[in-house]
N, CA, C and O atoms as a Tinker XYZ file with bonds, in Angstrom:
   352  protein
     1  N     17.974000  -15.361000  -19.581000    73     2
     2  CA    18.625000  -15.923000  -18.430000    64     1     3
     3  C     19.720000  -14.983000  -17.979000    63     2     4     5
     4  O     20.617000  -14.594000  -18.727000    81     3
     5  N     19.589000  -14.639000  -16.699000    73     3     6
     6  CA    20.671000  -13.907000  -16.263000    64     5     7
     7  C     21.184000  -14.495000  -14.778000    63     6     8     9
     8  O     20.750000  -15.444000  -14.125000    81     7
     9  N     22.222000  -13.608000  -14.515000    73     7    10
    10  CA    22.634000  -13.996000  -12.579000    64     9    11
    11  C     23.797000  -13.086000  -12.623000    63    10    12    13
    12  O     24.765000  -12.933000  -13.368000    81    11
    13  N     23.210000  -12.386000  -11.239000    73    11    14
    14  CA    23.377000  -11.596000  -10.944000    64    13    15
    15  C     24.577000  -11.624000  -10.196000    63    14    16    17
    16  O     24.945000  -12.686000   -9.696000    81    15
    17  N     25.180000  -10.662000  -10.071000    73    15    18
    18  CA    26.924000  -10.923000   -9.751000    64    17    19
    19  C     26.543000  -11.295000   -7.763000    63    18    20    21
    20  O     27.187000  -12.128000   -7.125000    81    19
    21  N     25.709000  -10.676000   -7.328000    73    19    22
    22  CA    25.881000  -11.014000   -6.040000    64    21    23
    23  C     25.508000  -12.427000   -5.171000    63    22    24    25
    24  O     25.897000  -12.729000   -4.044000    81    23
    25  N     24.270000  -13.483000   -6.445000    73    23    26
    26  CA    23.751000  -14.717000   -6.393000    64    25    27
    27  C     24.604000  -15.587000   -6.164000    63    26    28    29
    28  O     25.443000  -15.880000   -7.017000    81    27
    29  N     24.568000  -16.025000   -5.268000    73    27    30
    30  CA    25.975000  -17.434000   -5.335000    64    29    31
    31  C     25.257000  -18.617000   -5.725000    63    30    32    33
    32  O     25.594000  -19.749000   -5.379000    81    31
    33  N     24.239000  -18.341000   -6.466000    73    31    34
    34  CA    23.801000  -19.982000   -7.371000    64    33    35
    35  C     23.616000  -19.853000   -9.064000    63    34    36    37
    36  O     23.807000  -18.793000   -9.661000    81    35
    37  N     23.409000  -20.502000   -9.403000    73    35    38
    38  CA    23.440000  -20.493000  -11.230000    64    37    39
    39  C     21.667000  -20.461000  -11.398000    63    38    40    41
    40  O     21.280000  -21.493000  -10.849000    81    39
    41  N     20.770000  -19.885000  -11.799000    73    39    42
    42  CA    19.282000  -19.709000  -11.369000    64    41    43
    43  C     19.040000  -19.528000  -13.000000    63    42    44    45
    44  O     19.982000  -19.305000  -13.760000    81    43
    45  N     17.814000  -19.637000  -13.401000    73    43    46
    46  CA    17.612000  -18.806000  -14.038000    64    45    47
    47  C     16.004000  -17.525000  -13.854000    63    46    48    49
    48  O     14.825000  -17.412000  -13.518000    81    47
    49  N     16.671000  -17.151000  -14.152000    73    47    50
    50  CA    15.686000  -15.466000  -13.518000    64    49    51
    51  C     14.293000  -15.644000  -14.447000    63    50    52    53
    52  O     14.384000  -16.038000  -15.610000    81    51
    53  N     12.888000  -15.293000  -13.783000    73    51    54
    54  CA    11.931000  -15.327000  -14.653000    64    53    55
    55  C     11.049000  -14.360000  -13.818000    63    54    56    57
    56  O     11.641000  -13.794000  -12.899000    81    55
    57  N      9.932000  -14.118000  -13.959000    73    55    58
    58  CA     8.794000  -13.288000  -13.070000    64    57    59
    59  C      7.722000  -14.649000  -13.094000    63    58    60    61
    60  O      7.821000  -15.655000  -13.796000    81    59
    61  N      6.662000  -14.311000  -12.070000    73    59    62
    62  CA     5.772000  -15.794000  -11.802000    64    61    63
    63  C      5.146000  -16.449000  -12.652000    63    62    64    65
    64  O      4.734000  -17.578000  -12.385000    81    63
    65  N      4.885000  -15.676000  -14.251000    73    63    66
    66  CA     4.136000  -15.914000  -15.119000    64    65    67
    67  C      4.789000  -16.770000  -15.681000    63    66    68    69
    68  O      4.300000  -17.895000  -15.785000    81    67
    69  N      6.399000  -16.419000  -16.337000    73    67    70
    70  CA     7.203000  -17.547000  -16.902000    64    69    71
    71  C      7.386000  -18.852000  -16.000000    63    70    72    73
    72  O      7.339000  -19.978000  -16.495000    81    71
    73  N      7.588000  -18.631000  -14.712000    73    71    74
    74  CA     7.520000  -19.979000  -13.977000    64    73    75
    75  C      6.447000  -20.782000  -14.385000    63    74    76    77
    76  O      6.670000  -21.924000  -14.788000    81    75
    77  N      5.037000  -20.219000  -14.318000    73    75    78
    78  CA     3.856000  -21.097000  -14.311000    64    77    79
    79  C      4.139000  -21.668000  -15.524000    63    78    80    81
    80  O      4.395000  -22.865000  -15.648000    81    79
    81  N      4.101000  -20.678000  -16.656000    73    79    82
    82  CA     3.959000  -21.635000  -18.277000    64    81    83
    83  C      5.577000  -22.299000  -17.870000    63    82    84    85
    84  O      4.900000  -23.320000  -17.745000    81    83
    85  N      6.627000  -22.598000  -17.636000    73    83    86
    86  CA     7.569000  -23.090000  -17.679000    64    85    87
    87  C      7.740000  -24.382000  -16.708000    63    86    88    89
    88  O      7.936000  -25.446000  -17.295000    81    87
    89  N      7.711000  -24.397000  -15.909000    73    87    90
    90  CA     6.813000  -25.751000  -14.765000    64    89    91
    91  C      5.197000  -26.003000  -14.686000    63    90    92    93
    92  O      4.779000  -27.113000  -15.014000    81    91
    93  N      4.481000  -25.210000  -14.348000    73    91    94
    94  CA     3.170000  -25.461000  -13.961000    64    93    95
    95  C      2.247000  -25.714000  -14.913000    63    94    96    97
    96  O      1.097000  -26.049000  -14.630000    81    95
    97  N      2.614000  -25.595000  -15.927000    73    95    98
    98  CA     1.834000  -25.996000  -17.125000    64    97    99
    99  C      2.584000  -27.693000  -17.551000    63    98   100   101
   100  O      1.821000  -28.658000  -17.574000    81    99
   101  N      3.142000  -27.765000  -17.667000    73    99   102
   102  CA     3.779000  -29.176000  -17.870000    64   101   103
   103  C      3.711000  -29.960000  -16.977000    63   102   104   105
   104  O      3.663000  -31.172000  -17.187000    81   103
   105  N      3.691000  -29.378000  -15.675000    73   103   106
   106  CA     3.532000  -30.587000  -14.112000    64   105   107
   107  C      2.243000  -29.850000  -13.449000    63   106   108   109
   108  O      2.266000  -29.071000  -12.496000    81   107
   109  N      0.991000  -30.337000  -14.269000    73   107   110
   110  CA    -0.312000  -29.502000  -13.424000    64   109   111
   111  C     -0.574000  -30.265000  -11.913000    63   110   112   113
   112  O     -1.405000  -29.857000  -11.102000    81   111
   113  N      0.233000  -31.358000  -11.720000    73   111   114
   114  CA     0.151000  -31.992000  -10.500000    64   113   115
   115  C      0.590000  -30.601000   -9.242000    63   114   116   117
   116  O      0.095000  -30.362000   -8.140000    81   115
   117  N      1.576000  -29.985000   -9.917000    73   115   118
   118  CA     2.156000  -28.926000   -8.569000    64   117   119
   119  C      0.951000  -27.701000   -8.391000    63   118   120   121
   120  O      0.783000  -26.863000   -7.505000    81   119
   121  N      0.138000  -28.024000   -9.758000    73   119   122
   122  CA    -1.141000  -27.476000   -8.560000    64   121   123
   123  C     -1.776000  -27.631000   -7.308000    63   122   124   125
   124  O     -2.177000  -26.645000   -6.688000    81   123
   125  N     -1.907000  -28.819000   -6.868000    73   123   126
   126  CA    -2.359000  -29.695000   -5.871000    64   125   127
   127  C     -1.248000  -30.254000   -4.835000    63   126   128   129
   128  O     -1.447000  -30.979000   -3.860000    81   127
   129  N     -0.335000  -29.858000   -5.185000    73   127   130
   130  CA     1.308000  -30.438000   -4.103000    64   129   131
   131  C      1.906000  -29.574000   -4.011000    63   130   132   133
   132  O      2.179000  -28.885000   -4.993000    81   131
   133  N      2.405000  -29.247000   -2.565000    73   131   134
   134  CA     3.440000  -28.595000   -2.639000    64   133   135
   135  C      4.864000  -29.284000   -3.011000    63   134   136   137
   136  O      5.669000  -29.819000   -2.248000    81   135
   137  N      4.937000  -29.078000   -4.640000    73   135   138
   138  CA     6.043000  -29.772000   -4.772000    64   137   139
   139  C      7.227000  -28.428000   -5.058000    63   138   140   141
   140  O      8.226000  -28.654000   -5.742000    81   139
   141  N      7.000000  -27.189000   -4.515000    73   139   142
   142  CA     8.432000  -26.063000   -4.970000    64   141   143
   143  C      9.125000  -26.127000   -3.732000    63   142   144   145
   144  O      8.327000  -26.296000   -2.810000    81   143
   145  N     10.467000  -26.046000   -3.310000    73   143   146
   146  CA    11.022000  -25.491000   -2.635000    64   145   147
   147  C     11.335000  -24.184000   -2.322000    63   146   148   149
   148  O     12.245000  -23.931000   -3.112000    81   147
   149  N     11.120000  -23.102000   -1.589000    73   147   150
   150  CA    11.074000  -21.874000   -1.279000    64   149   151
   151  C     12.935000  -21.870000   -0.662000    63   150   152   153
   152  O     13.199000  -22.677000    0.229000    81   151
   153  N     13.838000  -21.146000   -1.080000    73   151   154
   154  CA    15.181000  -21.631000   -0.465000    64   153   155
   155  C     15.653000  -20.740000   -0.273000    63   154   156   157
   156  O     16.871000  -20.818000   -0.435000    81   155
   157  N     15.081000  -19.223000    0.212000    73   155   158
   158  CA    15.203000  -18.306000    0.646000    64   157   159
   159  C     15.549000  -16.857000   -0.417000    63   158   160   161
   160  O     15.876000  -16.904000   -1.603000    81   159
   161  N     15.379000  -15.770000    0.329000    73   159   162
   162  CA    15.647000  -14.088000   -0.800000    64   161   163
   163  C     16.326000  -13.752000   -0.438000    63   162   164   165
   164  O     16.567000  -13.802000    0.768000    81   163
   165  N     17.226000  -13.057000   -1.551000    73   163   166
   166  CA    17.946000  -12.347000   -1.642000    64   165   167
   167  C     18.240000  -10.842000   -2.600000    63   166   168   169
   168  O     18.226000  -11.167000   -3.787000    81   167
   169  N     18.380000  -10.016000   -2.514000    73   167   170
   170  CA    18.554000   -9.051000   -2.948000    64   169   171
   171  C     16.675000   -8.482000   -4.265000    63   170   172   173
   172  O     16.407000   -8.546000   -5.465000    81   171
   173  N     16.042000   -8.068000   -3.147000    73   171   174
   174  CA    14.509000   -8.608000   -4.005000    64   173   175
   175  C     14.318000   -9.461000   -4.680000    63   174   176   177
   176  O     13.128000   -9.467000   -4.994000    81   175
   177  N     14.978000  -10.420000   -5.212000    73   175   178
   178  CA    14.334000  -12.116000   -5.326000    64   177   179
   179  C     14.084000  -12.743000   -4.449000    63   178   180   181
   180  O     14.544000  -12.429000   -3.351000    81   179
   181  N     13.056000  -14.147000   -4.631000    73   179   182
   182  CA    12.714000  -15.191000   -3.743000    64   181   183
   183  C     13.380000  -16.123000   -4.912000    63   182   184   185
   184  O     13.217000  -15.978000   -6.123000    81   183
   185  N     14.155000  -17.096000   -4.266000    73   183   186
   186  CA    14.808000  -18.171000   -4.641000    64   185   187
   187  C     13.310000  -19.731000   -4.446000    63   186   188   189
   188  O     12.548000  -20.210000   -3.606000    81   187
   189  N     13.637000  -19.857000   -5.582000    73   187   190
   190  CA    12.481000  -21.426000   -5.469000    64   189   191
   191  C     13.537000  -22.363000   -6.430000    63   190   192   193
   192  O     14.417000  -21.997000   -7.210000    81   191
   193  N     13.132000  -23.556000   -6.091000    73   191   194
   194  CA    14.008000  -24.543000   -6.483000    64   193   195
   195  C     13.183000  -25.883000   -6.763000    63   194   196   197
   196  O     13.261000  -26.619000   -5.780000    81   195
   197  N     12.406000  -26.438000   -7.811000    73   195   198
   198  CA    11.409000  -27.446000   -8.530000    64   197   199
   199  C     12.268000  -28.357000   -9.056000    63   198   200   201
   200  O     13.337000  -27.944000   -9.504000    81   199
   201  N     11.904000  -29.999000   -9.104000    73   199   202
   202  CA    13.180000  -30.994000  -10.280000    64   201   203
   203  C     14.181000  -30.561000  -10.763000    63   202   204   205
   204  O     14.369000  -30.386000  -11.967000    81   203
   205  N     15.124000  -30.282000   -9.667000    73   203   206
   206  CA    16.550000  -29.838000   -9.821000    64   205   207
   207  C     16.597000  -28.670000  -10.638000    63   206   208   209
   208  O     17.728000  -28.363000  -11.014000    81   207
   209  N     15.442000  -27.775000  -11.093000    73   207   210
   210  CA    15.746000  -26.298000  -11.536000    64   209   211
   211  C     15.638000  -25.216000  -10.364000    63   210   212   213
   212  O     14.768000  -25.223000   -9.493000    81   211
   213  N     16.512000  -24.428000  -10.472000    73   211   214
   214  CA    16.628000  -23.095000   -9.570000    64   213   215
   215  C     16.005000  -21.756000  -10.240000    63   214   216   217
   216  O     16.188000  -21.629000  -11.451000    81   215
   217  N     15.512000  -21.066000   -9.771000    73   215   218
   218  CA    14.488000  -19.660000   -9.989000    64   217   219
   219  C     14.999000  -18.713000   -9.080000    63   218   220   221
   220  O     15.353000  -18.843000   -7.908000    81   219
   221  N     14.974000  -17.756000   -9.816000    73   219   222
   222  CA    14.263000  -16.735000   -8.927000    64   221   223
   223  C     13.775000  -16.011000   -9.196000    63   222   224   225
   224  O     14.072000  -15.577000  -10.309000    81   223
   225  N     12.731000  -15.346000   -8.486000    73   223   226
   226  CA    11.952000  -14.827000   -9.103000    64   225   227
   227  C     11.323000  -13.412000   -8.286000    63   226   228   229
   228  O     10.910000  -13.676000   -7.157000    81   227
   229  N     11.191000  -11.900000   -8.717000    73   227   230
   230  CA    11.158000  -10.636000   -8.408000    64   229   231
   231  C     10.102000  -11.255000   -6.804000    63   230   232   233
   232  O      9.161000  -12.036000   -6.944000    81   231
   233  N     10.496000  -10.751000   -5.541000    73   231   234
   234  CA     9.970000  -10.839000   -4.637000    64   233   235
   235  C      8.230000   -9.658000   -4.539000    63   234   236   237
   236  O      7.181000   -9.764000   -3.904000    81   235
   237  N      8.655000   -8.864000   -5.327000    73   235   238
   238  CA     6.902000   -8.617000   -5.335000    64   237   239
   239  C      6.175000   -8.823000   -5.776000    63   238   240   241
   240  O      5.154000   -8.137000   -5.809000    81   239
   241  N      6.398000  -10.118000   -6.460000    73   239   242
   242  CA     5.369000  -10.844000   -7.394000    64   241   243
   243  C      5.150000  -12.392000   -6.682000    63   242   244   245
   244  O      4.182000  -13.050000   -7.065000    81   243
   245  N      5.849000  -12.824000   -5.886000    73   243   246
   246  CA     5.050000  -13.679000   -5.055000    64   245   247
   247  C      4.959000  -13.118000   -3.575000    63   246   248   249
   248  O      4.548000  -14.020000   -2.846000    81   247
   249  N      5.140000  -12.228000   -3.043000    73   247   250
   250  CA     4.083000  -11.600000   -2.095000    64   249   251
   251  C      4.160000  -12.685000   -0.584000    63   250   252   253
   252  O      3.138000  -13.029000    0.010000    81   251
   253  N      5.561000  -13.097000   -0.159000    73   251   254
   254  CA     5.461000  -14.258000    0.773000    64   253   255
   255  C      5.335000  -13.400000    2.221000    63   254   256   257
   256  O      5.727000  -12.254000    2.441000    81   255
   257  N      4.696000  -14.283000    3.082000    73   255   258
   258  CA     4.254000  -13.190000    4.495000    64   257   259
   259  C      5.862000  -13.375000    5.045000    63   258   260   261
   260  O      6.503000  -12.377000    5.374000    81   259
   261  N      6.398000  -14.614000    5.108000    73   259   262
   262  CA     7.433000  -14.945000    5.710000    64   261   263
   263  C      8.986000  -15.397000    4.997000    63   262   264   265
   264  O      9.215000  -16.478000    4.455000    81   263
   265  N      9.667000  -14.597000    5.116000    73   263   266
   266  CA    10.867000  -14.989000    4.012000    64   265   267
   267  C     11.816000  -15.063000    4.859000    63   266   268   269
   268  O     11.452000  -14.837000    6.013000    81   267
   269  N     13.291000  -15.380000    4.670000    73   267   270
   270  CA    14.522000  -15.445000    5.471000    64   269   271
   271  C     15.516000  -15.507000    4.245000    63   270   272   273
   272  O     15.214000  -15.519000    3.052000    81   271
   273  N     16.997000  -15.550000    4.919000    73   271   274
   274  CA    18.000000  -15.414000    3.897000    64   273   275
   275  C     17.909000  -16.040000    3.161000    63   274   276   277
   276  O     17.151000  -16.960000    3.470000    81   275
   277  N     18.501000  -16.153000    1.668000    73   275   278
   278  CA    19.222000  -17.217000    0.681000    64   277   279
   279  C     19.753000  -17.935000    1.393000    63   278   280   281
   280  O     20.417000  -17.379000    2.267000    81   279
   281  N     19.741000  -19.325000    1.395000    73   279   282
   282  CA    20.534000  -20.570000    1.992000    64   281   283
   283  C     20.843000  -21.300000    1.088000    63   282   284   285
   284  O     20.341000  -20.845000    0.060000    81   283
   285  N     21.431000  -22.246000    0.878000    73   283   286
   286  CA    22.113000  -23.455000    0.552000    64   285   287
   287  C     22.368000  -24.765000    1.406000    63   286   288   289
   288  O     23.024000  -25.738000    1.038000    81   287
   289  N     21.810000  -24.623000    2.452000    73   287   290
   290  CA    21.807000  -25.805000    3.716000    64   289   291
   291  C     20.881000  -26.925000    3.498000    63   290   292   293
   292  O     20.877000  -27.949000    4.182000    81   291
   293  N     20.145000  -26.696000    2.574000    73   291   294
   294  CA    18.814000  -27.522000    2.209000    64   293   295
   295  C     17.773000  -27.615000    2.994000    63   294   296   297
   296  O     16.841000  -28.393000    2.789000    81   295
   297  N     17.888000  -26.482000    4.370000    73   295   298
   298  CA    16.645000  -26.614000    4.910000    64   297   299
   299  C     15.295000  -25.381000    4.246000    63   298   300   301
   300  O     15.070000  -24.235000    4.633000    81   299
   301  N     14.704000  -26.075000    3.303000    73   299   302
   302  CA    14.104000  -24.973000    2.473000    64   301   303
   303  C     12.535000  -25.703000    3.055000    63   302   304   305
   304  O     12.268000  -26.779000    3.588000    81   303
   305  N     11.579000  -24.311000    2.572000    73   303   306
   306  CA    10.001000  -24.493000    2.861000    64   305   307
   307  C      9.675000  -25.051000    1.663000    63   306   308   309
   308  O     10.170000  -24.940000    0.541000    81   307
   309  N      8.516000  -25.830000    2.209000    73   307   310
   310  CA     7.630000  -26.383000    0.535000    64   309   311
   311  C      6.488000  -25.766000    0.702000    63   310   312   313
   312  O      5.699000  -25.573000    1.627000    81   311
   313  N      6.613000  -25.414000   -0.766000    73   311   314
   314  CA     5.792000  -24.383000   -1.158000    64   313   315
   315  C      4.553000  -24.375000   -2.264000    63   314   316   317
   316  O      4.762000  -25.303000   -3.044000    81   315
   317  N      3.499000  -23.756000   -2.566000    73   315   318
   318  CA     3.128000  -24.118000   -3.773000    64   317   319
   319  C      2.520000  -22.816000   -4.589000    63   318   320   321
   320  O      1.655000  -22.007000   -4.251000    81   319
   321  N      3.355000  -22.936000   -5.871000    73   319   322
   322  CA     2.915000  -21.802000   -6.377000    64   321   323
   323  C      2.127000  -21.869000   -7.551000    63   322   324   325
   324  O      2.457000  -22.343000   -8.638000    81   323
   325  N      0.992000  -21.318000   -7.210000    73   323   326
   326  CA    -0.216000  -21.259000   -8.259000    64   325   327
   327  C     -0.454000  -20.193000   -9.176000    63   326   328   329
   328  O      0.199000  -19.152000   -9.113000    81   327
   329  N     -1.322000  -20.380000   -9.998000    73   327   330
   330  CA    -1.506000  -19.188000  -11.498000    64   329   331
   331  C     -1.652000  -17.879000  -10.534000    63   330   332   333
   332  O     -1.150000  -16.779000  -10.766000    81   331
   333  N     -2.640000  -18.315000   -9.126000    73   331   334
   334  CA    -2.854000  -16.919000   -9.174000    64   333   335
   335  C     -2.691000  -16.414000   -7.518000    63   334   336   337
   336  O     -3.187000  -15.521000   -6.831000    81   335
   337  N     -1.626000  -17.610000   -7.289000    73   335   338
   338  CA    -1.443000  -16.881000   -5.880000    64   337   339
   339  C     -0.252000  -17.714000   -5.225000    63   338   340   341
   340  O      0.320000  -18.446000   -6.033000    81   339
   341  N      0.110000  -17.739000   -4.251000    73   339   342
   342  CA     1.306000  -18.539000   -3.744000    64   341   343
   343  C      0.740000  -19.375000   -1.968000    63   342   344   345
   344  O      0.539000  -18.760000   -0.921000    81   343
   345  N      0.648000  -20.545000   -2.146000    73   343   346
   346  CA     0.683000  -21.349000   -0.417000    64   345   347
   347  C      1.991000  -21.919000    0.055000    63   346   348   349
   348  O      2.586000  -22.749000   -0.633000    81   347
   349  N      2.615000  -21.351000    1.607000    73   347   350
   350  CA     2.949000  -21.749000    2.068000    64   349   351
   351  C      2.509000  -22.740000    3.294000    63   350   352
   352  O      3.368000  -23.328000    3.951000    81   351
């Protein structure tokens, strides 16, 4: 777990693989739902945000067509991220 001095949230940092075994294996429902919040990138991370946990996670490993700043406003995309690919 790290965070990075420029993050203004408390996250913990993983790449997509630890996300999946770390949520997506325990909630196989978010296969089928978009249940992630996408809550914007920053500094090559994409910020995602699942049952009150925060991520982020290296932006070239989920590969999004459309990204915008880090926010905190709560207007975030739902998202769904799968073993082997990402839907917005």
């Amino acid at each position: 777990m790290s965070k990075k001095a420029s993050s203004p949230l408390k996250v913990k940092e993983v790449n997509r693989y630890e996300f999946v075994e770390s949520e997506i294996l325990s909630h196989p429902e978010d296969e089928k739902e978009f249940n992630h919040l996408y809550m914007g990138s920053l500094d090559g991370f994409d910020y995602v945000s699942v049952r009150s946990n925060q991520y982020r996670i290296p932006s070239d490993q989920l590969e999004l067509e459309k990204t915008f700043p880090l926010t905190q406003d709560g207007k975030w995309v739902r998202m769904r991220i799968h073993f082997s690919h990402v839907k917005i």
